[in-house]
C-alpha positions as CSV (number, residue, x, y, z in Angstrom):
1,X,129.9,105.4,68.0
2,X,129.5,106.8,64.4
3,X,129.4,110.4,63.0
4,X,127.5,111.2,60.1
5,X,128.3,114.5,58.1
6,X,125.6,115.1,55.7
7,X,127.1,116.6,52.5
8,X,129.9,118.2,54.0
9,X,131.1,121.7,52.1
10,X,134.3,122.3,53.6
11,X,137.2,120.0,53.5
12,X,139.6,121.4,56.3
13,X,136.0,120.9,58.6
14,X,136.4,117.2,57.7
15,X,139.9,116.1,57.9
16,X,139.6,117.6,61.5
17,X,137.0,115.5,62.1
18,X,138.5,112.7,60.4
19,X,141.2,113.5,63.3
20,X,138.8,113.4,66.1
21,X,137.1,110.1,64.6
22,X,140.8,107.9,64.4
23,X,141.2,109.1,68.1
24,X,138.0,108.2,69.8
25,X,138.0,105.0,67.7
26,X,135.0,106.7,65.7
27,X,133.7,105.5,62.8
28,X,132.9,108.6,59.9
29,X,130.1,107.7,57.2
30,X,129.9,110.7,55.1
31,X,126.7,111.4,52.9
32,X,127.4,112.2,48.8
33,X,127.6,115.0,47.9
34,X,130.1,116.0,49.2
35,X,131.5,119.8,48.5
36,X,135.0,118.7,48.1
37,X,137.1,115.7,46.6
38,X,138.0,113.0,48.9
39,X,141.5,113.5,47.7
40,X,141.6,117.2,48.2
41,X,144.7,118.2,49.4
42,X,143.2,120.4,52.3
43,X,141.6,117.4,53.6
44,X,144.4,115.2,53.6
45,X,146.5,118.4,55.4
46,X,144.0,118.9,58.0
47,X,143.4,114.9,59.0
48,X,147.2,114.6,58.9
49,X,148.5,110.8,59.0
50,X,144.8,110.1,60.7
51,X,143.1,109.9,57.5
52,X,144.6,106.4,56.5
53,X,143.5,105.3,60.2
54,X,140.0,105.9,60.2
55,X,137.3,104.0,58.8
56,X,135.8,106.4,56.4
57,X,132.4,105.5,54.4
58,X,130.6,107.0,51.6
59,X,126.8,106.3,51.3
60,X,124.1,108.3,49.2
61,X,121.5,107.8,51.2
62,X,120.8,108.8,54.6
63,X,117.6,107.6,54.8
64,X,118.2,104.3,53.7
65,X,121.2,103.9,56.0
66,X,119.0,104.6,59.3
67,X,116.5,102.8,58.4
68,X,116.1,100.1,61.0
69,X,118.6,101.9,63.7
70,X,117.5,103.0,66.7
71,X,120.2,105.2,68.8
72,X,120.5,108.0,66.5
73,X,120.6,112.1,66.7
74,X,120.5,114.9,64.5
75,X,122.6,118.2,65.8
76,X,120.6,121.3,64.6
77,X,120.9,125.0,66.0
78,X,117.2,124.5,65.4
79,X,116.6,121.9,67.8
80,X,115.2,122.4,71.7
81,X,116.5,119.7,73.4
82,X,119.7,119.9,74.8
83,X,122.9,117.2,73.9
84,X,123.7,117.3,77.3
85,X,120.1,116.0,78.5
86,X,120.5,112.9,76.1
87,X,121.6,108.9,77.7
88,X,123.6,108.4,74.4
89,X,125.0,104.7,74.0
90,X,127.7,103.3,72.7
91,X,126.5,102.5,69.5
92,X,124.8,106.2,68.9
93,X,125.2,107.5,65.6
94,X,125.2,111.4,65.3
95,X,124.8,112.9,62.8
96,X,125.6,116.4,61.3
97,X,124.5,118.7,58.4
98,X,126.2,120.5,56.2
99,X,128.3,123.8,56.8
100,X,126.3,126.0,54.5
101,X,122.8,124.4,54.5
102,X,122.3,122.5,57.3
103,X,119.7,119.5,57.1
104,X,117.1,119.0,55.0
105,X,113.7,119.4,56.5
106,X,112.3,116.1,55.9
107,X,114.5,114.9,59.0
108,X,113.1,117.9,61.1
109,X,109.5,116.4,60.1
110,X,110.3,112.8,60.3
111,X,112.3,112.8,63.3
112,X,111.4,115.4,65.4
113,X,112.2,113.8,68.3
114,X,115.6,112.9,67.6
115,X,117.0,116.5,66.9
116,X,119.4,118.1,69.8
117,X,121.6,120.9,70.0
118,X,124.6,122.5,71.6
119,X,123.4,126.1,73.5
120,X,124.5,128.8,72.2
121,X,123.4,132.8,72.5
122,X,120.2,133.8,70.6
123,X,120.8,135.5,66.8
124,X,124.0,133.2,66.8
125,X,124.9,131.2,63.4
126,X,126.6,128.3,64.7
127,X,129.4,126.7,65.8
128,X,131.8,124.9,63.7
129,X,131.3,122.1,62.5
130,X,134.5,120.0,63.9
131,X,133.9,121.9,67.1
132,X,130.6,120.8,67.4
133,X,131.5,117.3,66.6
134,X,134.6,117.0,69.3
135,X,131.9,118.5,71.8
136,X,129.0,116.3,71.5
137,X,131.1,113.0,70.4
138,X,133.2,113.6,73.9
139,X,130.3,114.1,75.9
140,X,128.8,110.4,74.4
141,X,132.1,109.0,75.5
142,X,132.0,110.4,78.7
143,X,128.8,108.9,78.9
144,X,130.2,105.5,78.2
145,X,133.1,105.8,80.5
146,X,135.3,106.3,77.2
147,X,135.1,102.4,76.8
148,X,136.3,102.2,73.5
149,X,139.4,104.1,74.9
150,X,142.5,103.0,76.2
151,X,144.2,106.2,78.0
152,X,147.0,107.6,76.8
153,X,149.9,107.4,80.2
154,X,152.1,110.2,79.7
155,X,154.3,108.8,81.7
């Protein structure tokens, strides 16, 4: 699995996901440019001792990235389809916009059958961002019978 954030704004939103990415065993490619340093302090706070353990990449284009790929998803309050009505496999990448703006409408246009979302009630903004990540990531695991997983026995 892979999660994309698409010119994140806010870095407390990433280090969390940064957290949730080092323990699914997630892989976090974040699209330039991003709203924040990569050293920022409040990113480094909120990914804890994580951040050092996840394999974090950089790219500036999205585009190019997908191109030849085939199991991907945009999240979008926009969308119709329902994540919980996708067969996501293992290698799925999904991918997220930004906290302020969203996604550009070129991948609305281009992809249009790739978009999902998570229900939510009408006139609503939308969830945030690390939420929305833990709850569709989890639910692709689930999926997968959490195969890249080893349980945790607390024992």
């Amino acid at each position: 699995m892979k999660i994309i954030l698409f010119q994140p704004d806010i870095p407390q939103n990433t280090g969390n996901i940064i957290r949730t990415c080092s323990l699914t065993n997630t892989d976090l490619i974040l699209v330039k440019p991003l709203g924040f340093s990569i050293n920022e302090k409040n990113l480094k706070r909120a990914g804890l001792d994580y951040f050092n353990k996840t394999k974090i990449e950089q790219i500036d284009d999205l585009e190019s990235y997908l191109s030849g790929k085939k199991s991907f998803y945009f999240l979008s309050s926009k969308a119709k389809k329902l994540y919980s009505d996708v067969k996501f496999e293992i290698n799925s990448i999904l991918i997220f916009g930004s906290e302020t703006s969203g996604l550009p409408e070129i991948y609305h246009e281009k992809y249009p059958d790739n978009f999902i979302t998570i229900p939510m009630i009408e006139n609503a903004r939308c969830l945030n961002l690390s939420n929305s990540v833990a709850i569709v990531l989890y639910e692709a695991l689930r999926q997968n019978s959490f195969s890249n997983l080893k349980i945790k026995n607390n024992d």
